[in-house]
Gaussian input, Z-matrix of N, CA and C with variables (Angstrom, degrees):
# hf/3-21g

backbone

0 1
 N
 C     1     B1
 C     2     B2     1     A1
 N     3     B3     2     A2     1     D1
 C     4     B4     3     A3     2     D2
 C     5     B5     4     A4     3     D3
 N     6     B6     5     A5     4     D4
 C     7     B7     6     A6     5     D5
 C     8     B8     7     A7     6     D6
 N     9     B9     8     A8     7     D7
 C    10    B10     9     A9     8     D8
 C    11    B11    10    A10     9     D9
 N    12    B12    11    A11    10    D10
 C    13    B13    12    A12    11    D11
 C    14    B14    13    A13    12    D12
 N    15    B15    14    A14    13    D13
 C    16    B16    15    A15    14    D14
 C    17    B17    16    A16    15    D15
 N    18    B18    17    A17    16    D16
 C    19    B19    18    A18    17    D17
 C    20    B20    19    A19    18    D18
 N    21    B21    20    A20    19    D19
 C    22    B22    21    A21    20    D20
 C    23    B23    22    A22    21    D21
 N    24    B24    23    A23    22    D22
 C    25    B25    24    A24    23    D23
 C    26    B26    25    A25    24    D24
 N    27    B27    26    A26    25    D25
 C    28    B28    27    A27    26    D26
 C    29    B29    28    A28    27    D27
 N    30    B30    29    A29    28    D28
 C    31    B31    30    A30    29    D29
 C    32    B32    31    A31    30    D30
 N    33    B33    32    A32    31    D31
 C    34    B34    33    A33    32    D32
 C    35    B35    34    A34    33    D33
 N    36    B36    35    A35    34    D34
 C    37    B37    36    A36    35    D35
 C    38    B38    37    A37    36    D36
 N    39    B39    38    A38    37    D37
 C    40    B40    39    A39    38    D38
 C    41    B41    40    A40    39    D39
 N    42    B42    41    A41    40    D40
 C    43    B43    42    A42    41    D41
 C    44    B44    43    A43    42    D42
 N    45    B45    44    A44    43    D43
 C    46    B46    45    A45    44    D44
 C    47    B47    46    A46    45    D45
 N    48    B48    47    A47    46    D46
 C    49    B49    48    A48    47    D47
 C    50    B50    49    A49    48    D48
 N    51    B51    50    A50    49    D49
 C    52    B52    51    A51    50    D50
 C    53    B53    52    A52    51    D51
 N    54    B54    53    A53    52    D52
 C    55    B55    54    A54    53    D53
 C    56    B56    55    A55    54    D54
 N    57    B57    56    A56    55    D55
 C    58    B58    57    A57    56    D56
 C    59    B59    58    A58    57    D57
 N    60    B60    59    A59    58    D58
 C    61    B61    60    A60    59    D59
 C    62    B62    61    A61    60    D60
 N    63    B63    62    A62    61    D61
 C    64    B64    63    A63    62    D62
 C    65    B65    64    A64    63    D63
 N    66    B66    65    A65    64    D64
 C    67    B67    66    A66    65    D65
 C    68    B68    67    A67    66    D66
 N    69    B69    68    A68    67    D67
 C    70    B70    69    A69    68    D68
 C    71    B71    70    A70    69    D69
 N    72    B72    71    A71    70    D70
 C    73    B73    72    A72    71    D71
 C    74    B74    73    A73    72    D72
 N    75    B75    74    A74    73    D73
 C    76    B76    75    A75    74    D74
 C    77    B77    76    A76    75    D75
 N    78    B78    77    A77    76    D76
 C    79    B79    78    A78    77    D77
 C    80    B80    79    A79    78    D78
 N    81    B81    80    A80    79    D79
 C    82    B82    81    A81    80    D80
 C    83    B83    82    A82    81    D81
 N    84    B84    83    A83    82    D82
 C    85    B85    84    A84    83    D83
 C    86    B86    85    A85    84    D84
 N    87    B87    86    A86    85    D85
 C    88    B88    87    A87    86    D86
 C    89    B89    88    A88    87    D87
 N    90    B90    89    A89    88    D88
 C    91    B91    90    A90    89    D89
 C    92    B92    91    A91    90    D90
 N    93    B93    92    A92    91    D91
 C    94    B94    93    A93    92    D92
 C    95    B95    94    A94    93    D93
 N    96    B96    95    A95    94    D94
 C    97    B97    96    A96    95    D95
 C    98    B98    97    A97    96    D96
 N    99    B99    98    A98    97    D97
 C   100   B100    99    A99    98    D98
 C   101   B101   100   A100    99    D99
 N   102   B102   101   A101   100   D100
 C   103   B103   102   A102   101   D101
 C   104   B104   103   A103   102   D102
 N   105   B105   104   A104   103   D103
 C   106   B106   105   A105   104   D104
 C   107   B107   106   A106   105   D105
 N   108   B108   107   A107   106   D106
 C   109   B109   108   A108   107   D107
 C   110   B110   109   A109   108   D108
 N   111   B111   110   A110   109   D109
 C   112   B112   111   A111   110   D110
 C   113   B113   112   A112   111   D111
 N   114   B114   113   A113   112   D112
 C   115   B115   114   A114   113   D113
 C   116   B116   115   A115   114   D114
 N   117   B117   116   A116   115   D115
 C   118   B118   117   A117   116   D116
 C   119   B119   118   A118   117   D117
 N   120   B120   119   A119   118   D118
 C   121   B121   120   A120   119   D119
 C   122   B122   121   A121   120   D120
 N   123   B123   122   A122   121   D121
 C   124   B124   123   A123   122   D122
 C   125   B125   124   A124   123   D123
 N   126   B126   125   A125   124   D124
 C   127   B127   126   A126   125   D125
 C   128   B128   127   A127   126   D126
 N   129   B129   128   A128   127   D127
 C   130   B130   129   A129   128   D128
 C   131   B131   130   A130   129   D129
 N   132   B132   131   A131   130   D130
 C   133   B133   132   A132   131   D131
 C   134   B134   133   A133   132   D132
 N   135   B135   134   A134   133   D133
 C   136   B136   135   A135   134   D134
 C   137   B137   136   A136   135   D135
 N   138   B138   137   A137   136   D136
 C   139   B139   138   A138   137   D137
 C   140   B140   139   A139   138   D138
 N   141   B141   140   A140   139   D139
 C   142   B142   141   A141   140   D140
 C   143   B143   142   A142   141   D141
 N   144   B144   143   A143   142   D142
 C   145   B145   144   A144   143   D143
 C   146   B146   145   A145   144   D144
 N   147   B147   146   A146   145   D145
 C   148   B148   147   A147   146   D146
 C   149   B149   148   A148   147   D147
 N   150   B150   149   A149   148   D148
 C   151   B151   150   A150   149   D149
 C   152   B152   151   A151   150   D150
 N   153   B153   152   A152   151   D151
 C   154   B154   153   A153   152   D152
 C   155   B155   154   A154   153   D153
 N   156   B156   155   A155   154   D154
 C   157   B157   156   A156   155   D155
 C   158   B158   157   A157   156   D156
 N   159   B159   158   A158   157   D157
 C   160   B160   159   A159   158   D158
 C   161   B161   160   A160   159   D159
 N   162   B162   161   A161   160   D160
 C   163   B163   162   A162   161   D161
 C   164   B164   163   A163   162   D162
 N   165   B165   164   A164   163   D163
 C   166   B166   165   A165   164   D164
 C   167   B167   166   A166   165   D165
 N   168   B168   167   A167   166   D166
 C   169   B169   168   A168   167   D167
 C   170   B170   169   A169   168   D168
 N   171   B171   170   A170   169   D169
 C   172   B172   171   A171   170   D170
 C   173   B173   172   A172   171   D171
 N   174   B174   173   A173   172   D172
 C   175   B175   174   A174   173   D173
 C   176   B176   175   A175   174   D174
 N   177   B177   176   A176   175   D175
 C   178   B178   177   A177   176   D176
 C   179   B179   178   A178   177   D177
 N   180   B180   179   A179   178   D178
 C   181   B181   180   A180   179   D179
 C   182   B182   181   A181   180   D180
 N   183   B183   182   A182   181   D181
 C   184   B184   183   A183   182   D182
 C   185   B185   184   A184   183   D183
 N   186   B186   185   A185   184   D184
 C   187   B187   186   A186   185   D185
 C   188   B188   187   A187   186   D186
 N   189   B189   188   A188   187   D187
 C   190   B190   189   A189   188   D188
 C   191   B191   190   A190   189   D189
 N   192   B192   191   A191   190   D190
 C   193   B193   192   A192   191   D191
 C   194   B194   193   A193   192   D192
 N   195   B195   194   A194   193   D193
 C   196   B196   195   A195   194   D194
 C   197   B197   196   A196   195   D195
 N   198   B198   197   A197   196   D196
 C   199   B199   198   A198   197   D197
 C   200   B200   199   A199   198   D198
 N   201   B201   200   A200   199   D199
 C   202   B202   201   A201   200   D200
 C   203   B203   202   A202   201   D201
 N   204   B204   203   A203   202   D202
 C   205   B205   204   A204   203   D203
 C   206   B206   205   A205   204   D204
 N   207   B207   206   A206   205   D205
 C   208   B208   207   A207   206   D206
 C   209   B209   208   A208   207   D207
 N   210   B210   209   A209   208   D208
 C   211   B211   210   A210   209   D209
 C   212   B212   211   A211   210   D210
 N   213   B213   212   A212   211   D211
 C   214   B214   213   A213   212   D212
 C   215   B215   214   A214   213   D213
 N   216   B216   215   A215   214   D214
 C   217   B217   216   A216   215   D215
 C   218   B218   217   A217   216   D216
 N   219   B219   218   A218   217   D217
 C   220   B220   219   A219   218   D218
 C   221   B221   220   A220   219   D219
 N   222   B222   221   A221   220   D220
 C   223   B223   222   A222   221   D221
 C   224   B224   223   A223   222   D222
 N   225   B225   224   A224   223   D223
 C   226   B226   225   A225   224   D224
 C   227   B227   226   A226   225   D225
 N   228   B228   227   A227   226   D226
 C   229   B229   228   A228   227   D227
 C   230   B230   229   A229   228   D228
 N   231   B231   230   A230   229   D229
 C   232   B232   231   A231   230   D230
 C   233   B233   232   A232   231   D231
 N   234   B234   233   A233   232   D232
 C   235   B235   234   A234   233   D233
 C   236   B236   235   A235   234   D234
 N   237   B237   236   A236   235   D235
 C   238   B238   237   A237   236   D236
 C   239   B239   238   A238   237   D237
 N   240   B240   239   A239   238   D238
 C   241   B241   240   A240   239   D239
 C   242   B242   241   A241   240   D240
 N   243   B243   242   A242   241   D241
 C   244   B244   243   A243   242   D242
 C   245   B245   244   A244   243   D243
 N   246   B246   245   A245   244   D244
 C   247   B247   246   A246   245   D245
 C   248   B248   247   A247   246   D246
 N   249   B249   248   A248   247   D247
 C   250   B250   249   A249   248   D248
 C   251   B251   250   A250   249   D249
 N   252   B252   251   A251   250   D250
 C   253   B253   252   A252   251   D251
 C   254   B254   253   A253   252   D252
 N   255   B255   254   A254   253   D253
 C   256   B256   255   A255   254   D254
 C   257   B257   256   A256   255   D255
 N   258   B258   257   A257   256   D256
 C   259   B259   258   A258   257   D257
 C   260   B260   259   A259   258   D258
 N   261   B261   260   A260   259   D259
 C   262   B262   261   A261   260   D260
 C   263   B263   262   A262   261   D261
 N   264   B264   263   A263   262   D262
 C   265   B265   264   A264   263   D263
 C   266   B266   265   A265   264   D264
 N   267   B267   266   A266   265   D265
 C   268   B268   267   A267   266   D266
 C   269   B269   268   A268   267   D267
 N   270   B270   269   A269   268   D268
 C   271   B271   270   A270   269   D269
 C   272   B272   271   A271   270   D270
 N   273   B273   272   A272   271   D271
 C   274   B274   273   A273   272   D272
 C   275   B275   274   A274   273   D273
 N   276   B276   275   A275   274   D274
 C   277   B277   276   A276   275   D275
 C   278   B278   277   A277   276   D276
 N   279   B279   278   A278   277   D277
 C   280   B280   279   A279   278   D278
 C   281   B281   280   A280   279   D279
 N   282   B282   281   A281   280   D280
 C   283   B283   282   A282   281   D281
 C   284   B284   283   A283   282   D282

   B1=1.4552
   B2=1.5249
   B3=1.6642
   B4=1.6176
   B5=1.4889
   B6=0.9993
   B7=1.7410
   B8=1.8379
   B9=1.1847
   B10=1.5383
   B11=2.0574
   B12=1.2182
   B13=1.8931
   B14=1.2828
   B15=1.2772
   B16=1.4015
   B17=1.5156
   B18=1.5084
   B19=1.7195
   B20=1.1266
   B21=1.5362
   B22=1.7741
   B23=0.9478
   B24=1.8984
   B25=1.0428
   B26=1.9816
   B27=1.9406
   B28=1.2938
   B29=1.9439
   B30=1.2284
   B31=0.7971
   B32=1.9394
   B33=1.6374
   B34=1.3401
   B35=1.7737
   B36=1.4581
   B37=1.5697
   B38=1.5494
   B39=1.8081
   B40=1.5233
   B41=2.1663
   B42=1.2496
   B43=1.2939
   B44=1.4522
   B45=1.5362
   B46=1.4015
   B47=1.3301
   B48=1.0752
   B49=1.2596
   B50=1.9609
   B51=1.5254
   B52=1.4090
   B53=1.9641
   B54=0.9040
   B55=1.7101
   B56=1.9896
   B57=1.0200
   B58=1.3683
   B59=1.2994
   B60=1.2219
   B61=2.1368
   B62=2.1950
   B63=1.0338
   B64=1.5225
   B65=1.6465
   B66=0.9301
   B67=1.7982
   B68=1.5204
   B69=1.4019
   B70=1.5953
   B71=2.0305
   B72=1.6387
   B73=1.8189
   B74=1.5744
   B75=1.3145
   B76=1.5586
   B77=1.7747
   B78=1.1476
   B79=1.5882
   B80=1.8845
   B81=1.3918
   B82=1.6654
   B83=1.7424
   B84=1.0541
   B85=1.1494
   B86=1.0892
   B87=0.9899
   B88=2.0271
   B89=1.5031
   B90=1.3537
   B91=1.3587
   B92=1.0591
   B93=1.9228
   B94=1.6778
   B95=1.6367
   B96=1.5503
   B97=0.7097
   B98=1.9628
   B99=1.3869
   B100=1.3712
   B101=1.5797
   B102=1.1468
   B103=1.7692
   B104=1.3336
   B105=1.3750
   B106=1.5790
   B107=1.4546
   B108=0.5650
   B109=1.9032
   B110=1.5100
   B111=2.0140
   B112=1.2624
   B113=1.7630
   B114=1.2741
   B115=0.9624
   B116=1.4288
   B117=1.5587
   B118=1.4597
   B119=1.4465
   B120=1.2642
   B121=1.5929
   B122=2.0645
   B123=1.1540
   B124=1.4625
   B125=1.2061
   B126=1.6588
   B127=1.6463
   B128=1.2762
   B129=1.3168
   B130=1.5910
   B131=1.3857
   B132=1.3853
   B133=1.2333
   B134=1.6408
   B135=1.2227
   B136=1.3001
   B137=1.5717
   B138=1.7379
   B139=1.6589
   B140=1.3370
   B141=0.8501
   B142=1.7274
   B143=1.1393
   B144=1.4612
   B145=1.7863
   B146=1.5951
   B147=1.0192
   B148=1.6223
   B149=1.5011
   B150=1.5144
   B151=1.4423
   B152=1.5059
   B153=1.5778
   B154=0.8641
   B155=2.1769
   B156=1.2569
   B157=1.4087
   B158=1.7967
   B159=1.4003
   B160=1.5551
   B161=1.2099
   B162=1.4708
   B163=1.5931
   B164=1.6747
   B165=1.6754
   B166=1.0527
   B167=1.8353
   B168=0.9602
   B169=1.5751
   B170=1.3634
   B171=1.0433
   B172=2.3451
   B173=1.2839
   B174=1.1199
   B175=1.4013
   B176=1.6402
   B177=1.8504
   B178=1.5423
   B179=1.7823
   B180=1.0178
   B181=1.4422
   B182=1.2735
   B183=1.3821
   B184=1.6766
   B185=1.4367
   B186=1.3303
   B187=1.5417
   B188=2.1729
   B189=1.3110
   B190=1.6086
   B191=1.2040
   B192=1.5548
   B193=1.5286
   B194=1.9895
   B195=1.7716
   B196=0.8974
   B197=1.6299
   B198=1.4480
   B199=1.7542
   B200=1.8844
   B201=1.4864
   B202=1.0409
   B203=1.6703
   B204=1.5591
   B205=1.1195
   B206=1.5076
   B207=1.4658
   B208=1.2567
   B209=1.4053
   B210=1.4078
   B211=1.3262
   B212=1.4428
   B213=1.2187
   B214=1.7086
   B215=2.0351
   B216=1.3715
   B217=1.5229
   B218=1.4175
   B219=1.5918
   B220=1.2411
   B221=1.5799
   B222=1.5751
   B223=1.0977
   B224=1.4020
   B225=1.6383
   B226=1.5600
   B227=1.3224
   B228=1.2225
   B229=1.2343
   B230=1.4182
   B231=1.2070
   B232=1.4437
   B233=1.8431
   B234=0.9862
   B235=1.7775
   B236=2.4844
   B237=1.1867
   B238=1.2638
   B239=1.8142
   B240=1.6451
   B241=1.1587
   B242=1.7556
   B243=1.2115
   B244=2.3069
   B245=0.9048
   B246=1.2981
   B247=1.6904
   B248=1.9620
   B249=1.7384
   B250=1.1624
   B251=1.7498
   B252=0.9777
   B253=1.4267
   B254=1.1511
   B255=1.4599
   B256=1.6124
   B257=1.3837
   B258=1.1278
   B259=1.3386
   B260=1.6257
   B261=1.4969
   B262=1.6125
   B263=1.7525
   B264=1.3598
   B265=1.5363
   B266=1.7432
   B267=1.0872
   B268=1.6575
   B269=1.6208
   B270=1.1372
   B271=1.4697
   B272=1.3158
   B273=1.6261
   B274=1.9605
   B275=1.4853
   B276=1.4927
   B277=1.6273
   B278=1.2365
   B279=1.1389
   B280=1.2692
   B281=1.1665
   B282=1.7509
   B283=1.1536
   B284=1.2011
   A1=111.43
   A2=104.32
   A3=93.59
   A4=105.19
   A5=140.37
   A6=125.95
   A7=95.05
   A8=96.19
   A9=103.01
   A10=123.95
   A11=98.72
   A12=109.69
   A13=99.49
   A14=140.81
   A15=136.36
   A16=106.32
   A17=110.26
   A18=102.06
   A19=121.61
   A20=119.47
   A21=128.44
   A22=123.47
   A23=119.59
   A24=112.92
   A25=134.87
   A26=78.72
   A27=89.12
   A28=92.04
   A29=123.40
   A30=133.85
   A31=125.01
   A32=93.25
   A33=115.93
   A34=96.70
   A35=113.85
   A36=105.06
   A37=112.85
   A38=127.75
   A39=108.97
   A40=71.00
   A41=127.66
   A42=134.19
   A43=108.11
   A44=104.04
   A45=114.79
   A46=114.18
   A47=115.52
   A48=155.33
   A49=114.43
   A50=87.64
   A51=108.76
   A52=109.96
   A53=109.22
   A54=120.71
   A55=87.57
   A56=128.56
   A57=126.72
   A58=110.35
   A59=127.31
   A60=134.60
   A61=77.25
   A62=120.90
   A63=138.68
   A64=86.50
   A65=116.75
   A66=117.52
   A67=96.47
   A68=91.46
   A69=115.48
   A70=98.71
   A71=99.33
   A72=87.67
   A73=123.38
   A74=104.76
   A75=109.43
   A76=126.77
   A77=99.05
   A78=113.51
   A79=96.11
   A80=104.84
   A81=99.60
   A82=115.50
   A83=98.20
   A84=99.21
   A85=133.62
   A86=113.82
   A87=122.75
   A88=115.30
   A89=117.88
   A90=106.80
   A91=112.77
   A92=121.10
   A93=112.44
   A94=77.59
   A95=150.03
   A96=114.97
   A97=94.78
   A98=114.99
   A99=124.04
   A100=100.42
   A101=111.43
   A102=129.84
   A103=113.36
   A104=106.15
   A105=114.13
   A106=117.45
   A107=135.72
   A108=145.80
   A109=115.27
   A110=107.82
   A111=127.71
   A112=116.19
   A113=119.52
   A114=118.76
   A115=147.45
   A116=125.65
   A117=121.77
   A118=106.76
   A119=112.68
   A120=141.58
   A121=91.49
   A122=129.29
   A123=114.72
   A124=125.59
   A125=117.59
   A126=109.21
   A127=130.27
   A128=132.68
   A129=120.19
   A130=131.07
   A131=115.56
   A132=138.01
   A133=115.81
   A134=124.98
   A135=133.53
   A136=101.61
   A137=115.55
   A138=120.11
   A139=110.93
   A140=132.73
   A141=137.30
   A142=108.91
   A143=97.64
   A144=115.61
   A145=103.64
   A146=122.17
   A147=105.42
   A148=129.05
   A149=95.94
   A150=113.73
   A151=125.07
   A152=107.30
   A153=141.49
   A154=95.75
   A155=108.39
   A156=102.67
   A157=107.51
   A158=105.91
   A159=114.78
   A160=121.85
   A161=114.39
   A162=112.02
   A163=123.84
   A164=118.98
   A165=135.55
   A166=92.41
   A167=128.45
   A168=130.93
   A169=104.15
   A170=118.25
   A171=105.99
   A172=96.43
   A173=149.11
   A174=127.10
   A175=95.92
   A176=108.31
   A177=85.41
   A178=113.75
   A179=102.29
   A180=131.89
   A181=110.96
   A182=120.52
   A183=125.46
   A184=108.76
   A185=106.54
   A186=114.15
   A187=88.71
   A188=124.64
   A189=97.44
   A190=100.80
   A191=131.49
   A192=120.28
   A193=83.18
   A194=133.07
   A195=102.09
   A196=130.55
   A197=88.40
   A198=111.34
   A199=104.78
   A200=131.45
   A201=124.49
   A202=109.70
   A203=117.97
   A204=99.32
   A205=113.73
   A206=124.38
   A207=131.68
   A208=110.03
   A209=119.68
   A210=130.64
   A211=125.69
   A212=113.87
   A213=110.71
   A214=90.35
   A215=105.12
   A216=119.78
   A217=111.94
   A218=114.45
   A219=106.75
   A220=113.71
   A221=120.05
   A222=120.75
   A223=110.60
   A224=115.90
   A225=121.79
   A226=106.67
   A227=133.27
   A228=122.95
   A229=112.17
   A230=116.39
   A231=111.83
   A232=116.80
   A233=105.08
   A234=105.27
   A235=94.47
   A236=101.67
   A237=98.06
   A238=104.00
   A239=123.18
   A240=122.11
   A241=87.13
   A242=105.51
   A243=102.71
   A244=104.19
   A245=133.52
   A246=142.53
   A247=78.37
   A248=115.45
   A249=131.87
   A250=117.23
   A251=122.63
   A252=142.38
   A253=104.94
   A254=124.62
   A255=122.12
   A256=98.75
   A257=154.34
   A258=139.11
   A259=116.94
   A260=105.58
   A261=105.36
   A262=121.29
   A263=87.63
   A264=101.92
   A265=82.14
   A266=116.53
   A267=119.52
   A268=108.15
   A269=126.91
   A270=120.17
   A271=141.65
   A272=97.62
   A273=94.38
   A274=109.06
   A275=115.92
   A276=99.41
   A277=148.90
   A278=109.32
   A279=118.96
   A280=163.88
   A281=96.95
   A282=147.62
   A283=115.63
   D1=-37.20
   D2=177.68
   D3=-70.77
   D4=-25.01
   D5=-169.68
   D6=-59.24
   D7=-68.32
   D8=-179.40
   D9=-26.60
   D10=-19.73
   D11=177.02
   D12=-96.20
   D13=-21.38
   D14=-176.17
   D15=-59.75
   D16=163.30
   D17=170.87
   D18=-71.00
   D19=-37.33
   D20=148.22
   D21=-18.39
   D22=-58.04
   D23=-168.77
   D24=-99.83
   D25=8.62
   D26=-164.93
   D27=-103.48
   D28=-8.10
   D29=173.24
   D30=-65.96
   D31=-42.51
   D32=-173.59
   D33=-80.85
   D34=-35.43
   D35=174.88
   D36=-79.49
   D37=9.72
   D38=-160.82
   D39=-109.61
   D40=-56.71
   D41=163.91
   D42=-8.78
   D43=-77.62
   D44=-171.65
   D45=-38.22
   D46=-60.55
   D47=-167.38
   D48=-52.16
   D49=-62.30
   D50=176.16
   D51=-74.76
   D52=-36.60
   D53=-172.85
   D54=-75.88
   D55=-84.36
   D56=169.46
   D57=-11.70
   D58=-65.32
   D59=-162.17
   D60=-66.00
   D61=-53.29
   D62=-158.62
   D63=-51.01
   D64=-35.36
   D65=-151.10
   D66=-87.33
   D67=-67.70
   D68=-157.36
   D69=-75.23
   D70=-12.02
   D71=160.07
   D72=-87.42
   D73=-17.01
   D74=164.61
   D75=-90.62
   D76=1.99
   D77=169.84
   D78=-93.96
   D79=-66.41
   D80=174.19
   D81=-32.68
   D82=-76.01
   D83=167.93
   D84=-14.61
   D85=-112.86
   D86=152.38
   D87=0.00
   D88=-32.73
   D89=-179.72
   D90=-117.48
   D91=14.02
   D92=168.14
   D93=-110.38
   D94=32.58
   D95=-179.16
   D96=-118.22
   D97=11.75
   D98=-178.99
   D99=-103.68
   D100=-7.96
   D101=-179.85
   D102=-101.93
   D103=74.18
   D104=175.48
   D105=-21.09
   D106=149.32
   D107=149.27
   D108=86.01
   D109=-12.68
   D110=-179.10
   D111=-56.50
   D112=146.68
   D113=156.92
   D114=-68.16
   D115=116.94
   D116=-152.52
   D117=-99.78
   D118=165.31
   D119=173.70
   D120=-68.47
   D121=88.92
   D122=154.89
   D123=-40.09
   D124=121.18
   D125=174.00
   D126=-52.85
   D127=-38.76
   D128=149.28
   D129=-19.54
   D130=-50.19
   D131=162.78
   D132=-51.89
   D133=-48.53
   D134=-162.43
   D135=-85.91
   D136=-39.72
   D137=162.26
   D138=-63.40
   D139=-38.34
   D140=170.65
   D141=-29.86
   D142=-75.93
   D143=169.24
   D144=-39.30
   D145=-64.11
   D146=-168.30
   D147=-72.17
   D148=-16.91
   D149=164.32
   D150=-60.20
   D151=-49.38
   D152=-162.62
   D153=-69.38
   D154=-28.75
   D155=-176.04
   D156=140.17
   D157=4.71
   D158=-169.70
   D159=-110.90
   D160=7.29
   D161=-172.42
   D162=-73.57
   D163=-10.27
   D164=176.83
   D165=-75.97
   D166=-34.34
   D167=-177.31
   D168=-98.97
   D169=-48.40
   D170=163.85
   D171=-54.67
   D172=-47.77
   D173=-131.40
   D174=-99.03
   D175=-23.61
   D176=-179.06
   D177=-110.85
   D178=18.12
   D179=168.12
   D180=-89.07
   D181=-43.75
   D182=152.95
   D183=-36.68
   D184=-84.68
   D185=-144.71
   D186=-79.01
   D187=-14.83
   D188=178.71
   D189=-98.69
   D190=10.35
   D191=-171.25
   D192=-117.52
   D193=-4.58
   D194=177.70
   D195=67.30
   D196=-0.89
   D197=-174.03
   D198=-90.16
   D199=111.47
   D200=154.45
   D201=98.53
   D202=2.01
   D203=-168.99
   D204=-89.04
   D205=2.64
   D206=179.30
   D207=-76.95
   D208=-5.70
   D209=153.40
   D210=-78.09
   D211=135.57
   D212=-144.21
   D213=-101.16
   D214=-23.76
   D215=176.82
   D216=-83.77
   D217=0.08
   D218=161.17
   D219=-121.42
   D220=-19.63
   D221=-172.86
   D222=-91.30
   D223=1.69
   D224=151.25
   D225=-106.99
   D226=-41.76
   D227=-157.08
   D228=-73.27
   D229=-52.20
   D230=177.32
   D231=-50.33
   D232=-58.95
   D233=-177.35
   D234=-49.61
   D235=-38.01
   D236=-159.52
   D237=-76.61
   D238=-8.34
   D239=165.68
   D240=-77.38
   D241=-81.52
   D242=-177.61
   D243=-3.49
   D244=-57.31
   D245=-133.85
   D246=-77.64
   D247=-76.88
   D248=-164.24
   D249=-57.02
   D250=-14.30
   D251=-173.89
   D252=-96.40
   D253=-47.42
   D254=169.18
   D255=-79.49
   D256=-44.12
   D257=175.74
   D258=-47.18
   D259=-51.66
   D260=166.70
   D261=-42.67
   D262=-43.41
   D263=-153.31
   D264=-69.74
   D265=-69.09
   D266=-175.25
   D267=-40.04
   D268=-60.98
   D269=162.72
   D270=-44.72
   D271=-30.33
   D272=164.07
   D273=-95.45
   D274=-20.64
   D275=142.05
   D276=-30.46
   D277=-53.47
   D278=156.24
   D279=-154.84
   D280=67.48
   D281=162.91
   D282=-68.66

């Protein structure tokens, strides 16, 4: 339990956490979006999420849910936040 209060570890639970909602909003998605008249996940909303720390979980929630990739602003953009998020992350590593 103490690892979990560290900044390490509170970091790895906001990730987890955030990449998961990231996943499981592009699975939602995808399947109110075969449900005519249903209400959808707005893409703003779904970049948020990846902005937010989730694009490693949009991006593979994208391509296994088949959800959104005919969008060229998601089938670059998302991998291209990943790309920038692991670069951060690698740089305050080791910094």
């Amino acid at each position: 339990m103490e690892l979990l209060l560290t900044p390490c570890g509170l970091l790895t639970v906001y990730l987890t956490a955030v990449n998961l909602a990231a996943f499981f909003a592009m699975g939602w998605d995808k399947r109110r979006a075969k449900q005519p008249g249903r209400r959808r996940i707005p893409e703003k909303r779904l970049f948020l999420l990846a902005l937010l720390g989730g694009a490693l979980g949009g991006t593979a929630g994208m391509f296994l849910f088949h959800h959104k990739t005919r969008h060229w602003y998601f089938r670059w953009g998302f991998p291209v936040i990943l790309v920038l998020e692991a670069a951060l992350g690698l740089w305050l590593e080791w910094r």
